[in-house]
C-alpha positions in Angstrom: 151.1 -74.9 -21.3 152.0 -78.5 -20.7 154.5 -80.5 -19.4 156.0 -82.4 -22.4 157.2 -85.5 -20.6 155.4 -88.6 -19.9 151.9 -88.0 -21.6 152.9 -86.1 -24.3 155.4 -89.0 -25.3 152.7 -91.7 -24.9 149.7 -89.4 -26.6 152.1 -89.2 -29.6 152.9 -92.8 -29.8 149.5 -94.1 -29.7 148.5 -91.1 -32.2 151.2 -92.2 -34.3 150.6 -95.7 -34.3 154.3 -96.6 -32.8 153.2 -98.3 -29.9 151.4 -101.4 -29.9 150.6 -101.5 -26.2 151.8 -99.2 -23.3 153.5 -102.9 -21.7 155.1 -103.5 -25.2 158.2 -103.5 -22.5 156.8 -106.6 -21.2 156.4 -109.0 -24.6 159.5 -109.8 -25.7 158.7 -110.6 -29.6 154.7 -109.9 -28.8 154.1 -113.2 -26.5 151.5 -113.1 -24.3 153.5 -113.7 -21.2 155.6 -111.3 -19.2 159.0 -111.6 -17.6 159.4 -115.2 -15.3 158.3 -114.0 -12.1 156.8 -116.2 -9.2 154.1 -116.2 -6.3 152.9 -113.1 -5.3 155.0 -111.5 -8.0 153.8 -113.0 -10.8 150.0 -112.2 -9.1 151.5 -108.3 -8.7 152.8 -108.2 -12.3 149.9 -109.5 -13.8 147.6 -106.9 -12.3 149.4 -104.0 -12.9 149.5 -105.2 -16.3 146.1 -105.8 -16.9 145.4 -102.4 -15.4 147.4 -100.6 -17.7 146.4 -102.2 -20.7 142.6 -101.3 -19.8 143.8 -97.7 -19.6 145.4 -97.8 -22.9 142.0 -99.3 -24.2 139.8 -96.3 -22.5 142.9 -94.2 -24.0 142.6 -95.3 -27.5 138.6 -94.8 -27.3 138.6 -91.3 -26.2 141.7 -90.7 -29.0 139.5 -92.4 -31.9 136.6 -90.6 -31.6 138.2 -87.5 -31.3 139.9 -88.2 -34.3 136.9 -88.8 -35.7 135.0 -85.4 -34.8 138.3 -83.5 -35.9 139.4 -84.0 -39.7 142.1 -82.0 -39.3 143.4 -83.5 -36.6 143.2 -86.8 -39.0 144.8 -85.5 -42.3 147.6 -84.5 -39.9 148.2 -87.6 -38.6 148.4 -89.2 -41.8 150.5 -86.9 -43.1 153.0 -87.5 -40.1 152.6 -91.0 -40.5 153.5 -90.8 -44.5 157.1 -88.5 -43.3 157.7 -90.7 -41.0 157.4 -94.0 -43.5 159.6 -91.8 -46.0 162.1 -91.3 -43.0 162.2 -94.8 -42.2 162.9 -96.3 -46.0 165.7 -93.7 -46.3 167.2 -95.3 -43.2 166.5 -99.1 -45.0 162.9 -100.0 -43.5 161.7 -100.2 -47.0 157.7 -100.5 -48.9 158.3 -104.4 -49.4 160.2 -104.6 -45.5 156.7 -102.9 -44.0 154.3 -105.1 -46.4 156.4 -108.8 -45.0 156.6 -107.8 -41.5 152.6 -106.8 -41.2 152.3 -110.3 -43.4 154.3 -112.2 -40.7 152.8 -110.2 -37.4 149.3 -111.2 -39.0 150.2 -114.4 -39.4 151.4 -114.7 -35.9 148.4 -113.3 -34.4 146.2 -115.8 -36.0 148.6 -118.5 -34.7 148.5 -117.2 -31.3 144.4 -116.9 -31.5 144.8 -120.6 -32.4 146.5 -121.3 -29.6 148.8 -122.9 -31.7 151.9 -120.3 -31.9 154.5 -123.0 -32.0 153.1 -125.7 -33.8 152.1 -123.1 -36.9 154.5 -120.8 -37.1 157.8 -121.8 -38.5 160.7 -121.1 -36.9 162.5 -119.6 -40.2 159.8 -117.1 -40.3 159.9 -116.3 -36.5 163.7 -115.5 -37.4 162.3 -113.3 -40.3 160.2 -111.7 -37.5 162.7 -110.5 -35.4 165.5 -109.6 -37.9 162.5 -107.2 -39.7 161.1 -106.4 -36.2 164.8 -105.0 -34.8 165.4 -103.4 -38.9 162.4 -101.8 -38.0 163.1 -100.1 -34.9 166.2 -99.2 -36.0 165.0 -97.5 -38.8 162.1 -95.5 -36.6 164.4 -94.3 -33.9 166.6 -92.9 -36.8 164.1 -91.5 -38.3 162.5 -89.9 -35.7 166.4 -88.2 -34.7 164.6 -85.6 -37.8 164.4 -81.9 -36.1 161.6 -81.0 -39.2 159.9 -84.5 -37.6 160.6 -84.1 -34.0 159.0 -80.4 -34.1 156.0 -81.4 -36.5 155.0 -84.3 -33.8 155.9 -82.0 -30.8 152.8 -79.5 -32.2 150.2 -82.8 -33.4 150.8 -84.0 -29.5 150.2 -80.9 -27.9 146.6 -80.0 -29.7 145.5 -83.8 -29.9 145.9 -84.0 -26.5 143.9 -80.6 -26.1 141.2 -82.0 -28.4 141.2 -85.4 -26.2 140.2 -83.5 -23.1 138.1 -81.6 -24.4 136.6 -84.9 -25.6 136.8 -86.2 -22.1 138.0 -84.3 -19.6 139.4 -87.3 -17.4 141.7 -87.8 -20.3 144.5 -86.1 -18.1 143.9 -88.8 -15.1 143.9 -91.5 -17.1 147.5 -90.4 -19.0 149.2 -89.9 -15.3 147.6 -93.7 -14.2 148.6 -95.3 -17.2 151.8 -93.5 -17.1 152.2 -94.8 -13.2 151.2 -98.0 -14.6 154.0 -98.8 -16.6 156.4 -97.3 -14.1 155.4 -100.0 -12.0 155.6 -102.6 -14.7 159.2 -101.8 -15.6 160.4 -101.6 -11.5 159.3 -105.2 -11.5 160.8 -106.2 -14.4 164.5 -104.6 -12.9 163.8 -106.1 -9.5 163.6 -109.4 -11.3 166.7 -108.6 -13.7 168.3 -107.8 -10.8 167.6 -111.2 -9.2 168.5 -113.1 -12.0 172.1 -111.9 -12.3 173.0 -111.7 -8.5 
């Protein structure tokens, strides 16, 4: 059938609502800005960045509306969505956790639409930020360690991603690009690790 690496992994995220962007990698804490690089690097970066992120856009379309023509498909992602919520309170994300970190990443967002990220948003709540933001993936990557969970999202990938290309059959393409993409993103992102600590 399909090879359950790359695509698979990143169909399921976006279907799940996990991932935020394809070059979360790249924001630290959800700036704008990506890892200090200079010159023709920083030129490099930026591009392969932007490039990605306009797959994940052309991704998310072509996933949306074949949501939308396949009910189904819908009910099953909310359900998988609901477990994994469940999963993640058990493992101390709680209801009033998820309700103060969407208040406080809305929050930000408006600041950083304002252009005025440091000026309006405290730094007491930017610690709240990170210490929900780090409970929460904790939580998730417990959560998802569920076999009943793992297997349930293992079957949702495989026949949304069949439903995507039938949807749009350069669906498969634009998965192996935007997987390429990010490949690229994180070698630079090393190479300048690398740099820093030699």
């Amino acid at each position: 059938m399909f090879r359950t690496s790359g695509r698979l992994g990143m169909i399921g995220l976006l279907a799940f609502g996990l991932l935020a962007s394809p070059l979360a990698l790249a924001q630290s804490g959800g700036g704008a800005s990506g890892p200090a690089v200079s010159g023709g690097q920083q030129s490099d970066f930026q591009q392969a960045r932007k490039e990605a992120m306009k797959l994940q856009q052309q991704i998310r379309t072509i996933q949306r509306k074949t949501l939308k023509n396949n009910p189904d498909l819908q009910e099953r992602q909310k359900e998988l969505q609901n477990r994994l919520k469940e999963r993640m309170a058990k493992e101390g994300f709680a209801a009033k956790d998820r309700k103060r970190f969407q208040e406080l990443r809305g929050k930000m967002a408006k600041a950083r639409s304002a252009g005025q990220q440091g000026q309006s948003f405290p730094k007491e709540e930017m610690q709240e930020l990170q210490k929900l933001m780090k409970s929460r993936q904790q939580a998730r990557k417990a959560a998802m360690q569920s076999p009943e969970l793992q297997k349930a999202r293992k079957s949702f990938q495989e026949d949304l991603l069949v439903a995507m290309k039938d949807e749009n059959p350069d669906t498969q393409a634009m998965l192996d690009k935007l997987r390429k993409k990010a490949q690229e993103v994180r070698q630079m992102m090393q190479k300048k690790g690398a740099a820093n600590g030699s």
